[in-house]
C-alpha positions in Angstrom: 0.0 0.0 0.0 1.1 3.2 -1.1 2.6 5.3 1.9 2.1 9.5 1.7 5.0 11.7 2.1 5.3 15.9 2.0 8.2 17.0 0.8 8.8 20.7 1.6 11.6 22.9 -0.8 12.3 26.4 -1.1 14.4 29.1 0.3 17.5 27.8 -1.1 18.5 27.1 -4.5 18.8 23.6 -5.8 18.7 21.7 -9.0 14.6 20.9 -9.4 15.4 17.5 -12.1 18.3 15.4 -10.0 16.5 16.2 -7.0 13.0 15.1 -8.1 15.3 11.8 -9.3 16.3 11.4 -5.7 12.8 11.1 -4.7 12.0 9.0 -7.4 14.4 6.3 -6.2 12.7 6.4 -2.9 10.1 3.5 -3.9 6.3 3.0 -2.4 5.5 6.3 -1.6 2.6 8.8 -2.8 4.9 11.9 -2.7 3.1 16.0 -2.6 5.9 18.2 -2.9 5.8 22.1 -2.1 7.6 25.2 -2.5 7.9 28.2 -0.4 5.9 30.3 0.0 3.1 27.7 -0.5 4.2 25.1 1.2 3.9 27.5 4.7 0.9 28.7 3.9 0.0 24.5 3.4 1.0 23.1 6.3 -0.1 26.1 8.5 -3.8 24.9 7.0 -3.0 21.3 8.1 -1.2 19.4 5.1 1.5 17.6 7.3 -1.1 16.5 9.5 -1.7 13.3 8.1 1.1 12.3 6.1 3.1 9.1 6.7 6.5 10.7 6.6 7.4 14.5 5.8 10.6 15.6 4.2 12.2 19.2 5.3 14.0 19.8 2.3 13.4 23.5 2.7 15.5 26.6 4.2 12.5 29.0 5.3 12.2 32.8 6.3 15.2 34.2 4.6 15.8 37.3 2.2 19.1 37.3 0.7 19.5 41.0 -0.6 21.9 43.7 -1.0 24.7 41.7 -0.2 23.2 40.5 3.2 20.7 38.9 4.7 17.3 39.3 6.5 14.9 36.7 8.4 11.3 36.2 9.5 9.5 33.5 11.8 7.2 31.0 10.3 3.6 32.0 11.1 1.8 30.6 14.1 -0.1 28.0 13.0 3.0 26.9 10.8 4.8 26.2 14.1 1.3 24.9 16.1 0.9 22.7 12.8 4.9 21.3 13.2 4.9 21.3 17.0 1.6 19.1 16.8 2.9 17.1 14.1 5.7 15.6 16.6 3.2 15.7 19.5 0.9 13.0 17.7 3.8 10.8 17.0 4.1 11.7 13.6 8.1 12.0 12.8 10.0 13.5 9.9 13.3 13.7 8.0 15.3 16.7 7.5 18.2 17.3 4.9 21.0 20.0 4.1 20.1 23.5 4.4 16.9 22.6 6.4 19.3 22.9 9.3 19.8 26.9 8.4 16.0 27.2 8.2 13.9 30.0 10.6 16.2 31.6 12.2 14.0 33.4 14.0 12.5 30.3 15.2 14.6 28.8 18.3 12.4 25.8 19.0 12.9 24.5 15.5 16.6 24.2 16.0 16.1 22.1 19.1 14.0 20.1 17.4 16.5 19.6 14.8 19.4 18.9 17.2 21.6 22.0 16.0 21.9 25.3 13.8 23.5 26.8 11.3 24.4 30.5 11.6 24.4 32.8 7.9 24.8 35.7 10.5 26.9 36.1 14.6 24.2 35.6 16.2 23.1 33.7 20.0 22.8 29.9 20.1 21.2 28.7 23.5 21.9 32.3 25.2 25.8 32.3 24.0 27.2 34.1 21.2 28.0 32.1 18.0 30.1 32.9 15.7 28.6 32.6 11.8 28.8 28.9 10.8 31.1 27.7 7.8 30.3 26.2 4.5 32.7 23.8 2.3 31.1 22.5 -1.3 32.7 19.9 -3.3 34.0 18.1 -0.2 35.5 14.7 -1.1 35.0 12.8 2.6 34.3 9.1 3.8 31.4 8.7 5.8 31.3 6.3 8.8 28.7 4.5 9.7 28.5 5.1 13.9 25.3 3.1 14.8 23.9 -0.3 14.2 20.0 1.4 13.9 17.2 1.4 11.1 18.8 4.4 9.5 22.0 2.8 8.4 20.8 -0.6 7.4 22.4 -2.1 4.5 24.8 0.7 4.4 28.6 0.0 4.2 30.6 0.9 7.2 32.3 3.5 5.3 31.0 4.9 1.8 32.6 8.2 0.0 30.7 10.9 -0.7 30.9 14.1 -2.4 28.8 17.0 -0.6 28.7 20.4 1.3 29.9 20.6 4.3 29.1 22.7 7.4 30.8 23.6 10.1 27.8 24.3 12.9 26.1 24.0 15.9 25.3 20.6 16.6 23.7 19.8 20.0 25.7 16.1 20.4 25.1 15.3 23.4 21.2 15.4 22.6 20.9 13.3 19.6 21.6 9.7 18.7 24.5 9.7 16.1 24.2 7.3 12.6 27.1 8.6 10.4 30.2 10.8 10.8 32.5 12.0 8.1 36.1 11.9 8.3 37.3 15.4 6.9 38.6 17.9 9.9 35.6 20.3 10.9 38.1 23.2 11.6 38.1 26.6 10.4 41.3 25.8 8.2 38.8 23.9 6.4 35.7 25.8 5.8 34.9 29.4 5.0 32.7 32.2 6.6 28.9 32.2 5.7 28.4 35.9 6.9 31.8 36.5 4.3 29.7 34.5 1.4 26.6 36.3 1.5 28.5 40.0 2.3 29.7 39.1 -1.3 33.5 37.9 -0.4 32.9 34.1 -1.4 35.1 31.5 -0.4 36.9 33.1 2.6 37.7 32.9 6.1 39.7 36.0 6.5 39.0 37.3 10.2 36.9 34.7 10.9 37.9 31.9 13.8 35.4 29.7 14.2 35.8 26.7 16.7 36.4 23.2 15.6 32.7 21.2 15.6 31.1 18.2 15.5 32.0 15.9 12.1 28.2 14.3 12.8 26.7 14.1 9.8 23.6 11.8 10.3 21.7 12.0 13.5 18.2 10.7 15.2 16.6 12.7 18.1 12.6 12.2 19.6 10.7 15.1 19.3 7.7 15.3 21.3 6.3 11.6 20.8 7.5 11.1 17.4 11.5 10.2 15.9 13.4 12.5 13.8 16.0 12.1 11.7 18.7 14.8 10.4 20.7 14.1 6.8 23.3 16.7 6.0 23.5 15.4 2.8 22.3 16.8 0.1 23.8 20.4 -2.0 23.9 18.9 -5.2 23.4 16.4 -8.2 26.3 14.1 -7.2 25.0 13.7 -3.8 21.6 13.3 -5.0 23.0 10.2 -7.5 24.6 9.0 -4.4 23.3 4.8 -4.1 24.7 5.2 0.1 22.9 8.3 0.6 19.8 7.4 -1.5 19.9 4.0 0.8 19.8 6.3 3.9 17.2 8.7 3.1 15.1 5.7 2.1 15.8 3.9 5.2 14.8 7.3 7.2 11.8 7.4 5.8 10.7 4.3 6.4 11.7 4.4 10.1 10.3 8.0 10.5 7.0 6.0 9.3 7.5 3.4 11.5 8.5 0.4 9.3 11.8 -1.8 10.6 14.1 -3.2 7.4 
């Protein structure tokens, strides 16, 4: 029987075709996906309710202009419709950028299990540094956990992604896959640089080493969640390891075991 999942895009750029070929490979399910600003306006009137699984592929309440950047909350019944969502037991996925997504919204980050930062800003009631980006990053992911999430999977797998180095609230989250580059400032460069229009530089900016988590699995409320930094572009997309993982995720969001 056919299972119904909501993906959610928008708010950051990706490429529509290899992504929609992502979801493609992810078999059995009856898939609605939405675009900002629809897709807040959708689930505010109730369209996650019911689904078997969402997807947050989405990085909501930003405008990028004039060399910077400027940020909203979701509405009200956006966040009542989400924070009920987990309440009933009802779990989701989130990949990539989703972890940037409302910054203005606090409680979505703890649901996530971290942050990323385009801007200084405070994380938990302590100033943060802007997070760090890294594209085209050729890594080897390691498999931490024997769980649903990372059955089938090898132990290691290479991958070819963006990177980020952010917030990520370890200690509070169950972790499924690490990567084996160096999170280090060395390594990555300054988001609040990128979007000031100096691309590709971390001139003045000394960011603290963080976690290498890339895969994680947290509760919220009653219901699981699961966290996938994968996903910035086509060859991550093509990826057979991290298709394998997002379609494991889904189906343990939804509550099937492999």
């Amino acid at each position: 029987m056919s299972r119904s999942l909501l993906v959610l895009s928008g708010g950051h750029a990706y490429e529509r075709e290899p992504f929609a070929e992502l979801l493609a490979s992810v078999s059995d399910w009856d898939i609605t996906h939405l675009m900002h600003p629809k897709a807040e306006d959708a689930v505010a009137g109730g369209a996650a309710r019911d689904a078997d699984a969402v997807l947050f592929y989405d990085m909501g309440g930003y405008t990028f202009a004039d060399n910077w950047v400027t940020s909203r909350p979701p509405s009200a019944a956006f966040r009542r419709a989400i924070i009920e969502r987990f309440a009933s037991g009802r779990g989701a996925v989130a990949m990539h950028h989703a972890l940037a997504g409302w910054a203005d919204w606090p409680e979505w980050h703890e649901m996530l299990g971290g942050r990323f930062l385009y801007t200084p800003g405070q994380v938990r009631g302590e100033a943060m540094l802007d997070s760090g980006y890294r594209h085209d990053v050729q890594y080897t992911a390691q498999v931490a956990a024997d769980h649903p999430v990372t059955a089938g999977l090898p132990g290691q797998f290479p991958v070819c992604d963006e990177l980020y180095l952010a917030e990520i609230f370890e200690a509070e989250v169950e972790p499924l896959i690490r990567s084996d580059y160096a999170f280090t400032r060395d390594n990555f460069y300054s988001a609040a640089l990128g979007i000031s229009g100096t691309l590709y530089s971390n001139v003045g900016w000394n960011h603290p080493p963080a976690s290498n988590l890339v895969a994680w699995h947290k509760t919220v409320g009653n219901a699981p969640l699961v966290y996938l930094q994968f996903g910035d572009a086509p060859q991550t997309y093509a990826n057979p390891h991290v298709r394998q993982a997002l379609a494991n995720a889904l189906n343990f969001i939804a509550g099937e075991q492999p």
